[in-house]
PDB file with SEQRES, HELIX, SHEET and CRYST1 records, atoms N, CA, C and O in Angstrom:
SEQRES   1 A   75  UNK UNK UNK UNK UNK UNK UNK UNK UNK UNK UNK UNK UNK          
SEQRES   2 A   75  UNK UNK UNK UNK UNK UNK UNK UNK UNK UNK UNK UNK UNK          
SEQRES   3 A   75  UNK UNK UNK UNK UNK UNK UNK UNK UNK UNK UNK UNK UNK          
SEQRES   4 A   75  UNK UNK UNK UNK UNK UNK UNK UNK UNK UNK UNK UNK UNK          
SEQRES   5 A   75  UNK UNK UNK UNK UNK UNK UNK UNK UNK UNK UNK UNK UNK          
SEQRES   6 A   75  UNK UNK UNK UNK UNK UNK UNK UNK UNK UNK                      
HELIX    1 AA1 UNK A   17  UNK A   20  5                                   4    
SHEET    1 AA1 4 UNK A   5  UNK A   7  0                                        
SHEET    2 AA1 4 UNK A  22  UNK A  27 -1                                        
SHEET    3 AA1 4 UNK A  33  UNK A  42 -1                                        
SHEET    4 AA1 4 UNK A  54  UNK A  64 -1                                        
SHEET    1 AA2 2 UNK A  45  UNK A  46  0                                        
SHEET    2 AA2 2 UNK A  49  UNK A  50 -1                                        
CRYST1    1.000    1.000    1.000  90.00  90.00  90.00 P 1           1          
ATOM      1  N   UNK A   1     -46.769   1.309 -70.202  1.00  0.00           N  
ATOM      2  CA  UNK A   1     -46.754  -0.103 -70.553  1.00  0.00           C  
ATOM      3  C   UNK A   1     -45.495  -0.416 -71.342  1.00  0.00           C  
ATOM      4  O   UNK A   1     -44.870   0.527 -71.827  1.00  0.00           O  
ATOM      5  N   UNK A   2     -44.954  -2.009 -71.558  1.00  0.00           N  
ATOM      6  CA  UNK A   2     -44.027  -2.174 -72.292  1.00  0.00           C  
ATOM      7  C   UNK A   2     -44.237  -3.466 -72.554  1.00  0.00           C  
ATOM      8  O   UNK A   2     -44.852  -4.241 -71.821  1.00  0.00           O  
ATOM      9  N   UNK A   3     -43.532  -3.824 -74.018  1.00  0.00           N  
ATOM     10  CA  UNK A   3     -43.943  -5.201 -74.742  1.00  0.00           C  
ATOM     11  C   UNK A   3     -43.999  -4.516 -76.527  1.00  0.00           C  
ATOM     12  O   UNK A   3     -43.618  -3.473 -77.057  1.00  0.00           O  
ATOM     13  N   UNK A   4     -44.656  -5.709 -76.968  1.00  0.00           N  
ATOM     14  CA  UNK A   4     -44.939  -7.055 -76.469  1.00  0.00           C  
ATOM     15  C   UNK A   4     -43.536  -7.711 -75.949  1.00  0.00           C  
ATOM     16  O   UNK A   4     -42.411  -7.329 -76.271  1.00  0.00           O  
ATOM     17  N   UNK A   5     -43.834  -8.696 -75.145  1.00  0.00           N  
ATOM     18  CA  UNK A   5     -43.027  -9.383 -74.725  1.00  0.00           C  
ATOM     19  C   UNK A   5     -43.704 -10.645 -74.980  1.00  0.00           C  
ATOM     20  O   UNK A   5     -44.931 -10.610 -75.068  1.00  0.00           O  
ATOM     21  N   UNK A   6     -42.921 -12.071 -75.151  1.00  0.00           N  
ATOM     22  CA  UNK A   6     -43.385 -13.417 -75.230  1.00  0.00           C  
ATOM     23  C   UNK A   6     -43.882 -14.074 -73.730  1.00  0.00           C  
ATOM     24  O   UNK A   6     -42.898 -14.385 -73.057  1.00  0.00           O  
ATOM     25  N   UNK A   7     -44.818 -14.276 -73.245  1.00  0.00           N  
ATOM     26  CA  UNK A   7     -45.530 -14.576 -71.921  1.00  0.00           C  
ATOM     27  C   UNK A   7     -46.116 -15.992 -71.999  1.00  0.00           C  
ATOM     28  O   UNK A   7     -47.234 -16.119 -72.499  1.00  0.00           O  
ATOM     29  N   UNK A   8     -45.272 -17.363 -71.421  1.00  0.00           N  
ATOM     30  CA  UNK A   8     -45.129 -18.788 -71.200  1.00  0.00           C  
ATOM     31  C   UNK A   8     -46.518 -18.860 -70.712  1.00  0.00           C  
ATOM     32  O   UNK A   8     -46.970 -17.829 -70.215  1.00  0.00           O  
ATOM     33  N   UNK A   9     -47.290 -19.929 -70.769  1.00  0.00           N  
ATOM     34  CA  UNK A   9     -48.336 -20.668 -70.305  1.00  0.00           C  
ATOM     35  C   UNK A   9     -47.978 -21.883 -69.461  1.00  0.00           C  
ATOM     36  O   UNK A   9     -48.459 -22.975 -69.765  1.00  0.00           O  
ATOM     37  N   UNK A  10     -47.417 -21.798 -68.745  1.00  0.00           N  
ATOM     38  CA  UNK A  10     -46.686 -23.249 -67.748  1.00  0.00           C  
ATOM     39  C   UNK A  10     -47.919 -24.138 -66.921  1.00  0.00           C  
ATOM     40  O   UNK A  10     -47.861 -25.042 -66.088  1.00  0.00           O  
ATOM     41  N   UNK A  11     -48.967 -23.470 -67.530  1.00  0.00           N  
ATOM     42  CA  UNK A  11     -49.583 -24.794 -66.910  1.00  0.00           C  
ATOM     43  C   UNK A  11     -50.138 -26.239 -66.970  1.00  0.00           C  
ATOM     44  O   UNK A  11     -50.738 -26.808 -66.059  1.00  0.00           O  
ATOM     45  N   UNK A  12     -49.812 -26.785 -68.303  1.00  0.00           N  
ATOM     46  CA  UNK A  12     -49.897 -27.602 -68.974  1.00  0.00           C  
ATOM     47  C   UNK A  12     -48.678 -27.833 -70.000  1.00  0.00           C  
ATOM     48  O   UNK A  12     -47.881 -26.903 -70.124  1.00  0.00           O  
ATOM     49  N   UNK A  13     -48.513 -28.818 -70.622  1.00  0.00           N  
ATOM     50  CA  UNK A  13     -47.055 -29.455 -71.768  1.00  0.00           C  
ATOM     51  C   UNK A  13     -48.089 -28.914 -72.464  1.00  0.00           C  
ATOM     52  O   UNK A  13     -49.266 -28.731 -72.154  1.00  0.00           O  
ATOM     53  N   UNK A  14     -47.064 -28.537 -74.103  1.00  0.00           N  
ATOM     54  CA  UNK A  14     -47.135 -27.907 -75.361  1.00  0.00           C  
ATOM     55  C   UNK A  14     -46.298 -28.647 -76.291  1.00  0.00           C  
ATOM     56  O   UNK A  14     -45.085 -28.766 -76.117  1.00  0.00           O  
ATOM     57  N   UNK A  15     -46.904 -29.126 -77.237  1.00  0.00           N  
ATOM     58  CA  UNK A  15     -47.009 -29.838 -78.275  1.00  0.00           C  
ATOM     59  C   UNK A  15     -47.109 -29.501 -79.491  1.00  0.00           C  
ATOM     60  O   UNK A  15     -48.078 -29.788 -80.193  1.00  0.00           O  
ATOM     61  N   UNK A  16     -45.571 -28.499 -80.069  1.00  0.00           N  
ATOM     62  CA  UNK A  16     -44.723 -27.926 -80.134  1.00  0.00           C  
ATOM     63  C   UNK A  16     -44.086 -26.928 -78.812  1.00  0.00           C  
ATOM     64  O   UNK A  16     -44.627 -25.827 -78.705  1.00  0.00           O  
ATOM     65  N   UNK A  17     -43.247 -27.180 -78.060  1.00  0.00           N  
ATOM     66  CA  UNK A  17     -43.251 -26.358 -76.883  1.00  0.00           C  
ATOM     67  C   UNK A  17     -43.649 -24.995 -76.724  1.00  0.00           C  
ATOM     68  O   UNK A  17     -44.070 -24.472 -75.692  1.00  0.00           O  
ATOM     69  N   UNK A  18     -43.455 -24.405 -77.982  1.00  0.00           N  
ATOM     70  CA  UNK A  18     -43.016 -23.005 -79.155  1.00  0.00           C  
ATOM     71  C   UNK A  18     -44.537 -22.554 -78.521  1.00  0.00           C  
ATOM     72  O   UNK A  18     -44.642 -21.462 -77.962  1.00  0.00           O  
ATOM     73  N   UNK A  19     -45.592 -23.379 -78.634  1.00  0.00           N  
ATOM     74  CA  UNK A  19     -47.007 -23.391 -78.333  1.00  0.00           C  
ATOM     75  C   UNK A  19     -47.295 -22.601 -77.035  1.00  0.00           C  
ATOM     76  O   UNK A  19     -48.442 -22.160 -76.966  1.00  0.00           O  
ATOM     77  N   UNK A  20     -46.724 -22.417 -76.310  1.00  0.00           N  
ATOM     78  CA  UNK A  20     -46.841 -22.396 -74.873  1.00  0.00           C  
ATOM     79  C   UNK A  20     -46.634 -20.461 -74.594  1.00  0.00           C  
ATOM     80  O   UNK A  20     -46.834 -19.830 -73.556  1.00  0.00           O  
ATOM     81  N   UNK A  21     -46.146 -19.921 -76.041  1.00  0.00           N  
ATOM     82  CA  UNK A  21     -45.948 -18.394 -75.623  1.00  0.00           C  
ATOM     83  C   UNK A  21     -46.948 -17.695 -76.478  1.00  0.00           C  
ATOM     84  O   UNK A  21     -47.147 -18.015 -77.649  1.00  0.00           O  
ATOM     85  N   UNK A  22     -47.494 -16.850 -75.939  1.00  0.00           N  
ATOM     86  CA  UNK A  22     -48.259 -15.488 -76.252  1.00  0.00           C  
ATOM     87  C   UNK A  22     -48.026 -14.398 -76.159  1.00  0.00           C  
ATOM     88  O   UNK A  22     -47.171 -14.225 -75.291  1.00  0.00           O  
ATOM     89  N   UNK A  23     -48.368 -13.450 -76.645  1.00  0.00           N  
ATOM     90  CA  UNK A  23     -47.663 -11.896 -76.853  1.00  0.00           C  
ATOM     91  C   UNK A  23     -48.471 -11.276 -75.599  1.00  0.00           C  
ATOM     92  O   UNK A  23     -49.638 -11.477 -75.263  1.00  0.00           O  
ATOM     93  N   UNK A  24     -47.578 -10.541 -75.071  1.00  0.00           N  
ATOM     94  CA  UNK A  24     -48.730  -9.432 -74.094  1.00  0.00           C  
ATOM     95  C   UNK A  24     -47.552  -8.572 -73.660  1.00  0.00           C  
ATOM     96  O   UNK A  24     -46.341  -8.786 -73.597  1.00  0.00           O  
ATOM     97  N   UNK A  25     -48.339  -7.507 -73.376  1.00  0.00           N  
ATOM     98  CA  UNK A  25     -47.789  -5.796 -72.766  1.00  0.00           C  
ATOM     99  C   UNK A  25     -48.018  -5.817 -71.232  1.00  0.00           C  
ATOM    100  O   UNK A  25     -49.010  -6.314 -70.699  1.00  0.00           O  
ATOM    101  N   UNK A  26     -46.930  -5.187 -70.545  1.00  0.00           N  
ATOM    102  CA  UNK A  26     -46.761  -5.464 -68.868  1.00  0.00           C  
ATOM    103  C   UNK A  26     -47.418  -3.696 -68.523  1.00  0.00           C  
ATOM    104  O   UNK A  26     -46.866  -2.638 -68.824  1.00  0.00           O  
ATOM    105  N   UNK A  27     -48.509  -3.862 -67.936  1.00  0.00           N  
ATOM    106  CA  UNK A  27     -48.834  -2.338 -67.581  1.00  0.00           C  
ATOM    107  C   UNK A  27     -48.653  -2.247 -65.638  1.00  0.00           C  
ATOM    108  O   UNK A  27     -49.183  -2.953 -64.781  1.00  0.00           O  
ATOM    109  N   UNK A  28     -47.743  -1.144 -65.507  1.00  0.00           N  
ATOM    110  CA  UNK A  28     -47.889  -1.177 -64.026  1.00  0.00           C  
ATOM    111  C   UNK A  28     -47.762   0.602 -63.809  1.00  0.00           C  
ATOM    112  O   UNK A  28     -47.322   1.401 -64.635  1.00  0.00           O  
ATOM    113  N   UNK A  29     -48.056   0.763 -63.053  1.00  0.00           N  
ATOM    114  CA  UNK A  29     -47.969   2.137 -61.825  1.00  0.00           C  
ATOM    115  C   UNK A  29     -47.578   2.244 -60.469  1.00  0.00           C  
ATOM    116  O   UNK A  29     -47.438   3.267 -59.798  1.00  0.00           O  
ATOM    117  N   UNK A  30     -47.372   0.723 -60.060  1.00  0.00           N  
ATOM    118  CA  UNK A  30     -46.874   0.821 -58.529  1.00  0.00           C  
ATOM    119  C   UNK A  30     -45.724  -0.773 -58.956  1.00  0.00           C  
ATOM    120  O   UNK A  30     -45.551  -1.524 -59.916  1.00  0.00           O  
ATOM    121  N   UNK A  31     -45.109  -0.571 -57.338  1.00  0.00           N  
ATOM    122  CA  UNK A  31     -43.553  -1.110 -57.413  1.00  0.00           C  
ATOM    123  C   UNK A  31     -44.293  -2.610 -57.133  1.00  0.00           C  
ATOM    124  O   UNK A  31     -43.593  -3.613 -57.265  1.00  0.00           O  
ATOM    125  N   UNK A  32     -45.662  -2.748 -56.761  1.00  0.00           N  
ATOM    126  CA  UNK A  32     -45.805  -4.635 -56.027  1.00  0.00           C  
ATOM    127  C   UNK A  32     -46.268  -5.117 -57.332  1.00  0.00           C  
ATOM    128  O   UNK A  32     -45.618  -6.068 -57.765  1.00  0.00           O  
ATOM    129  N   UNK A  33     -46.875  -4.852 -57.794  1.00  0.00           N  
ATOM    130  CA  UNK A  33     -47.643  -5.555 -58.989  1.00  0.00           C  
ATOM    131  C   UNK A  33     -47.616  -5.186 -60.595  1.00  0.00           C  
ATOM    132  O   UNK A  33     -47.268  -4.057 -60.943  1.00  0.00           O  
ATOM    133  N   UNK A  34     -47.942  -6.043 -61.418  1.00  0.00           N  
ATOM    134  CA  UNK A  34     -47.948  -5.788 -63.269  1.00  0.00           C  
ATOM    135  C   UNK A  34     -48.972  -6.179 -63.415  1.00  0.00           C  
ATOM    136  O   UNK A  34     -49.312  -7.075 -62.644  1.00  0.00           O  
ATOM    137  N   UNK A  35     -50.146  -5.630 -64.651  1.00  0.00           N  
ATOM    138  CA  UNK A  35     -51.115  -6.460 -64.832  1.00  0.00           C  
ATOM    139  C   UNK A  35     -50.385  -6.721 -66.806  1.00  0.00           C  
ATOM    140  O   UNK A  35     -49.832  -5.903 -67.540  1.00  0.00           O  
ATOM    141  N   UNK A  36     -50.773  -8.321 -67.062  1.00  0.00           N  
ATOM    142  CA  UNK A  36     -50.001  -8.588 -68.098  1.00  0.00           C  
ATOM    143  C   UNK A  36     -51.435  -8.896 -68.946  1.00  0.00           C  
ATOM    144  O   UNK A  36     -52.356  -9.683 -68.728  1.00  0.00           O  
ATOM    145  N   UNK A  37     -51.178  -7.862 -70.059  1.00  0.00           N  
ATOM    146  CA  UNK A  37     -52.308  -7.804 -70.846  1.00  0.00           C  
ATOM    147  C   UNK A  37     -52.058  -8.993 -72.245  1.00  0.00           C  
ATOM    148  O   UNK A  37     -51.186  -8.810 -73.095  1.00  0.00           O  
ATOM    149  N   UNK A  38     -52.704  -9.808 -72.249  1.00  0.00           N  
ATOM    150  CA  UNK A  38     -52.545 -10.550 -73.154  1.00  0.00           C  
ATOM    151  C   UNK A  38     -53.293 -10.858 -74.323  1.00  0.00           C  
ATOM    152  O   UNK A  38     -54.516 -10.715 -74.325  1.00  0.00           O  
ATOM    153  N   UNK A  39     -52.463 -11.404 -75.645  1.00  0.00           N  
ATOM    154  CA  UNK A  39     -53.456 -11.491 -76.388  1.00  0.00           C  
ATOM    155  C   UNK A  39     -53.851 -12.930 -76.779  1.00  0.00           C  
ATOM    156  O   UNK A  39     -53.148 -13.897 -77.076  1.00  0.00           O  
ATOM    157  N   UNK A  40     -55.519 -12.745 -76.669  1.00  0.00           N  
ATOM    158  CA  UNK A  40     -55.916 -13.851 -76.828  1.00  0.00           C  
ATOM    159  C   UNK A  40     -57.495 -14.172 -77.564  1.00  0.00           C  
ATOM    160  O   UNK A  40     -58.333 -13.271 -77.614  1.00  0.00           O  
ATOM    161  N   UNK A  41     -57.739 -15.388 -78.049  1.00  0.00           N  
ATOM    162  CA  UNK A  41     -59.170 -15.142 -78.935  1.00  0.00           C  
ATOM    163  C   UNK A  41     -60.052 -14.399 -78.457  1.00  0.00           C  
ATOM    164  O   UNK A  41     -60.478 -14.633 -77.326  1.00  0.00           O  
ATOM    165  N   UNK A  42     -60.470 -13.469 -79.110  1.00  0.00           N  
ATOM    166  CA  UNK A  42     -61.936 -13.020 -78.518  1.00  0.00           C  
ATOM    167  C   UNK A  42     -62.778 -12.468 -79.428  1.00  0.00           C  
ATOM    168  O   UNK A  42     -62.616 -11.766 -80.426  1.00  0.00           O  
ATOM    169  N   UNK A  43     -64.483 -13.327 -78.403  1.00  0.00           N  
ATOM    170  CA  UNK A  43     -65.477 -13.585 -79.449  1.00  0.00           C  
ATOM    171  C   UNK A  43     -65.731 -11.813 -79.812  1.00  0.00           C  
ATOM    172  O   UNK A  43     -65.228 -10.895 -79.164  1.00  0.00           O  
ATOM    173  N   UNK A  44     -66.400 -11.705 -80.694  1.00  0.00           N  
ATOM    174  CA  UNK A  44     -67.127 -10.275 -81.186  1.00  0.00           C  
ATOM    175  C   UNK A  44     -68.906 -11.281 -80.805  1.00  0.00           C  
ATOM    176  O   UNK A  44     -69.303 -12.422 -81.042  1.00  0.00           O  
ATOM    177  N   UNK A  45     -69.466 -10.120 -80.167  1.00  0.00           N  
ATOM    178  CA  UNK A  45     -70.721 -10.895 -79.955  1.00  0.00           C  
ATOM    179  C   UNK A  45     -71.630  -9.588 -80.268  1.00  0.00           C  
ATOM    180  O   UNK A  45     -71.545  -8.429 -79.862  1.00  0.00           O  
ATOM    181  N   UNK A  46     -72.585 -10.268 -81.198  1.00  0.00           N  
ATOM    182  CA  UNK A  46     -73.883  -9.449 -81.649  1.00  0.00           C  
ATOM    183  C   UNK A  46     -75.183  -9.644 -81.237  1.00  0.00           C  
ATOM    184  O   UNK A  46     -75.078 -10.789 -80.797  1.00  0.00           O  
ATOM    185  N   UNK A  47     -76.228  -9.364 -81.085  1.00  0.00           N  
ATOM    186  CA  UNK A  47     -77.076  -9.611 -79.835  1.00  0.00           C  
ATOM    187  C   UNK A  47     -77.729 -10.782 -79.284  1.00  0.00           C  
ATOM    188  O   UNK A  47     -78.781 -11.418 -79.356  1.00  0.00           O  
ATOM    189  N   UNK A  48     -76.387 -10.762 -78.586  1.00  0.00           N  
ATOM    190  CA  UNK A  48     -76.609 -12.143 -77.680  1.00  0.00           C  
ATOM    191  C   UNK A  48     -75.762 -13.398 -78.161  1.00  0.00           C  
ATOM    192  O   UNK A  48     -75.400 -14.300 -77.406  1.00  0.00           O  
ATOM    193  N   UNK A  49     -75.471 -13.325 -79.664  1.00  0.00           N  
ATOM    194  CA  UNK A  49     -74.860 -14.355 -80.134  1.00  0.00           C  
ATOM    195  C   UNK A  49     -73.401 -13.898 -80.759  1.00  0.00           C  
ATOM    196  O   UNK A  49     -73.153 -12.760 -81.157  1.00  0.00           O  
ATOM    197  N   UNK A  50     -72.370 -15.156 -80.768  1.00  0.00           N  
ATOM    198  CA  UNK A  50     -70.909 -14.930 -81.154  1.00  0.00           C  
ATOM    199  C   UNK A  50     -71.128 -14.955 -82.990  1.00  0.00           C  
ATOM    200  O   UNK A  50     -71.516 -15.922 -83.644  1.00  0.00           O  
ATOM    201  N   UNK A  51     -70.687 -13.377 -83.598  1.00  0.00           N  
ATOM    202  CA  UNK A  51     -70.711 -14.007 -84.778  1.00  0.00           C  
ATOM    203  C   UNK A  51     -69.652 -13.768 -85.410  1.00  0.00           C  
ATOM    204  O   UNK A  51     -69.685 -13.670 -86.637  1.00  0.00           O  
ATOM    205  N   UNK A  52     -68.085 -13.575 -84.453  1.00  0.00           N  
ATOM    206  CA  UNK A  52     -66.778 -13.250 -84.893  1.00  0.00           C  
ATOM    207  C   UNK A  52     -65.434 -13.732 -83.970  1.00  0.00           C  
ATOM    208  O   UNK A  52     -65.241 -12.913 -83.071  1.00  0.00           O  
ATOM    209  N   UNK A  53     -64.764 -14.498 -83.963  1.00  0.00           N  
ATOM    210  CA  UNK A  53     -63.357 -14.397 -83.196  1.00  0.00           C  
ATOM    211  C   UNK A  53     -62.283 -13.268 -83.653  1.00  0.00           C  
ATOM    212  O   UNK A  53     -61.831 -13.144 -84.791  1.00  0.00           O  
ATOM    213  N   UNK A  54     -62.062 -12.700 -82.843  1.00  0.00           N  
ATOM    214  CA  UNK A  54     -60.526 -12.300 -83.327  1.00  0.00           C  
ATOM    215  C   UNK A  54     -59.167 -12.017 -81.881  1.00  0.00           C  
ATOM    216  O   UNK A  54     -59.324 -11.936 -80.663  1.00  0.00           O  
ATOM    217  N   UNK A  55     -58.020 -11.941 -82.663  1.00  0.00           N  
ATOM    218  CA  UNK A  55     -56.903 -11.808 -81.790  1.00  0.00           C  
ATOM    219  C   UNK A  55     -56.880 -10.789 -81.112  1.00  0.00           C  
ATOM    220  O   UNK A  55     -56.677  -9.744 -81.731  1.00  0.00           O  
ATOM    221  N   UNK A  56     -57.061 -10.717 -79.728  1.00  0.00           N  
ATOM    222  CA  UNK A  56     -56.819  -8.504 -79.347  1.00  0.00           C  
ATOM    223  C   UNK A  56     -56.555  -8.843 -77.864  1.00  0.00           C  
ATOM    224  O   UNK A  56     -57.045  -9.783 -77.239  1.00  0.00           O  
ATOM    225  N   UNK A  57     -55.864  -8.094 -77.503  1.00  0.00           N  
ATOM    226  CA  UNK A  57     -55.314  -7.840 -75.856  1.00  0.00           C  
ATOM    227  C   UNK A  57     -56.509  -7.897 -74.868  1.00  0.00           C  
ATOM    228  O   UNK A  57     -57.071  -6.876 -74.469  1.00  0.00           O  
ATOM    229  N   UNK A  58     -56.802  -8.936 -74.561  1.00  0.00           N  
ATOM    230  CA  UNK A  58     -58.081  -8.630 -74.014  1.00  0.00           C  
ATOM    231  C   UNK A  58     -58.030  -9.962 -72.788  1.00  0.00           C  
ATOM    232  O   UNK A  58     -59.064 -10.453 -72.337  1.00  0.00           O  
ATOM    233  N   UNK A  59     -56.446 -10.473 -72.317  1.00  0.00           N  
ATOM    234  CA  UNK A  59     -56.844 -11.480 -71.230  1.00  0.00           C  
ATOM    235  C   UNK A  59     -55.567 -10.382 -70.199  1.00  0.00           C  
ATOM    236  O   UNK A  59     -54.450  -9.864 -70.230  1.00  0.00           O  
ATOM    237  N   UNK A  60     -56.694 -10.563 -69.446  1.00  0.00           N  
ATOM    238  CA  UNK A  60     -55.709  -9.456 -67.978  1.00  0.00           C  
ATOM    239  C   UNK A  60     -55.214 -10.909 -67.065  1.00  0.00           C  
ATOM    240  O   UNK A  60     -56.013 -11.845 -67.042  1.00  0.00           O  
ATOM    241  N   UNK A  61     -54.256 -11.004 -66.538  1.00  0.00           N  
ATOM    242  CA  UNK A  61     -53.546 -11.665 -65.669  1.00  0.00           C  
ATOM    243  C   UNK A  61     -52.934 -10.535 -64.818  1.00  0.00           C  
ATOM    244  O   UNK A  61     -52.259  -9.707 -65.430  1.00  0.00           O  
ATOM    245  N   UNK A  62     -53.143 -10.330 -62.925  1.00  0.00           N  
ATOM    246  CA  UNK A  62     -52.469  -9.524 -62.334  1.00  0.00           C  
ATOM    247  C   UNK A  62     -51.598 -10.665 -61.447  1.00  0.00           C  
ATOM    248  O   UNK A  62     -51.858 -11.744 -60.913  1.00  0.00           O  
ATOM    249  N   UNK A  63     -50.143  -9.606 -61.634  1.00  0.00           N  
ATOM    250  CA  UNK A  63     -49.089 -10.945 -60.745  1.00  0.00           C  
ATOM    251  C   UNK A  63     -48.680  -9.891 -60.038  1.00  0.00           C  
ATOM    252  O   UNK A  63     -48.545  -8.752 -60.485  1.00  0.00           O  
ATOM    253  N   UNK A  64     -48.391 -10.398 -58.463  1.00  0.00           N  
ATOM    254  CA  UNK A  64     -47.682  -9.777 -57.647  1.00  0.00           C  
ATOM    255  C   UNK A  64     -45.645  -9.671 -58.128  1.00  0.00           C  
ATOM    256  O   UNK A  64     -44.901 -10.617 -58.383  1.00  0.00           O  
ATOM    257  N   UNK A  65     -45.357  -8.389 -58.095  1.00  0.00           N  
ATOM    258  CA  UNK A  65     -43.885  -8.349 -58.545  1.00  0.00           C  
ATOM    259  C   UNK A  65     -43.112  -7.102 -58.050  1.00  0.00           C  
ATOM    260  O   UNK A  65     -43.665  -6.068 -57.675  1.00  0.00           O  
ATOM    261  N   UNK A  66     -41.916  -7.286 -58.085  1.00  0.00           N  
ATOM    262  CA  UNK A  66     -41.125  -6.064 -57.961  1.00  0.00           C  
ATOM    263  C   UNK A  66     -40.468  -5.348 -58.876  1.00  0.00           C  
ATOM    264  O   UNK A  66     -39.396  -5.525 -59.454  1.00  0.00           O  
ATOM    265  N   UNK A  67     -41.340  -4.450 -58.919  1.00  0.00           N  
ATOM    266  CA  UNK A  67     -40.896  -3.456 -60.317  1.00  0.00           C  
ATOM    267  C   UNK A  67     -39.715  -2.515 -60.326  1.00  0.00           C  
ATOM    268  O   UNK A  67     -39.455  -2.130 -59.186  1.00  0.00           O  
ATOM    269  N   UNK A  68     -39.038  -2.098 -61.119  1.00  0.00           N  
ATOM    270  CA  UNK A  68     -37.980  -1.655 -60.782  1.00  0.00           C  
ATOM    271  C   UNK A  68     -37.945  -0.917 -62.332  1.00  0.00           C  
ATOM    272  O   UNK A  68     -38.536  -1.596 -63.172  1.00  0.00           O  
ATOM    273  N   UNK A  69     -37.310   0.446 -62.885  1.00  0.00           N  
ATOM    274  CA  UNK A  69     -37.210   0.834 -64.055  1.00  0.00           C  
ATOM    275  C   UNK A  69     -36.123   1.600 -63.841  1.00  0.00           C  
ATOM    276  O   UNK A  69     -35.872   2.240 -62.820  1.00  0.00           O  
ATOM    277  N   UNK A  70     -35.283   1.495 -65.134  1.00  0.00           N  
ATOM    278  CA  UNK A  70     -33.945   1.901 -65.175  1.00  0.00           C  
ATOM    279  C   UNK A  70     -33.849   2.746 -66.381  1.00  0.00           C  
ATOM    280  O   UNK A  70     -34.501   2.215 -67.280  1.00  0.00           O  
ATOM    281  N   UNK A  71     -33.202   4.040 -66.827  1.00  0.00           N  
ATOM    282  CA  UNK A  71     -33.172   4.492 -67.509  1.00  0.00           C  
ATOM    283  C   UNK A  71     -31.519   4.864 -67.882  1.00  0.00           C  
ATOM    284  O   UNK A  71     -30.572   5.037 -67.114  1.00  0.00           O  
ATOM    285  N   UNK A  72     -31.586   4.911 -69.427  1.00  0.00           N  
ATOM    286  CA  UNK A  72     -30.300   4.723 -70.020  1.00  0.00           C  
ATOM    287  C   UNK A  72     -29.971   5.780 -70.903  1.00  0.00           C  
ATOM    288  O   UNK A  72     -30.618   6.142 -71.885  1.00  0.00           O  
ATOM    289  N   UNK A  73     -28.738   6.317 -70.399  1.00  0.00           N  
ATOM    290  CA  UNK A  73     -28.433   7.742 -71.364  1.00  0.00           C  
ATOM    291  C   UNK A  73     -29.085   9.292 -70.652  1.00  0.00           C  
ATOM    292  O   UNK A  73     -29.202   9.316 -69.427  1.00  0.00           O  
ATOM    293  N   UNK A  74     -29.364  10.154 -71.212  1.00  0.00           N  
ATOM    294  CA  UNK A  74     -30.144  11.608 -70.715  1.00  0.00           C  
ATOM    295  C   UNK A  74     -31.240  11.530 -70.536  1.00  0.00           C  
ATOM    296  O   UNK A  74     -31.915  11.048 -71.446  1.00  0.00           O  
ATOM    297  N   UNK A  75     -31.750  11.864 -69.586  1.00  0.00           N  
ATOM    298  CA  UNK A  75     -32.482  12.094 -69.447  1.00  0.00           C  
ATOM    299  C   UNK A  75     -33.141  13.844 -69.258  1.00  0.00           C  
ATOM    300  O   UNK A  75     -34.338  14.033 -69.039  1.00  0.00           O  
TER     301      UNK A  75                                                      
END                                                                             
């Protein structure tokens, strides 16, 4: 994996624009696709009911892409 990186929300205007980015880590193993792990509220739920929010990597988005990794110096 690699990140965090800042990851845009373009599907709606942001009001501060600044609004529109979230942190998430790009995890891949093959050259077509990334799944972009993001972070975003999530409830803590105790039985049956929400009795906590917190921030944690926990929204998966998979995008089709061409991966490519380059390495710099010795390997």
């Amino acid at each position: 994996d690699t990140g965090p990186v800042a990851f845009p929300d373009i599907s709606k205007n942001y009001d501060p624009q600044i609004d529109c980015l979230s942190l998430a880590f790009l995890a891949f193993n093959k050259d077509h696709f990334t799944d972009f792990v993001i972070e975003a509220l999530t409830p803590i739920i105790e039985d049956g009911k929400e009795v906590a929010a917190v921030y944690h990597y926990s929204k998966i988005l998979s995008l089709e892409t061409n991966n490519k990794l380059y390495a710099f110096g010795k390997i």
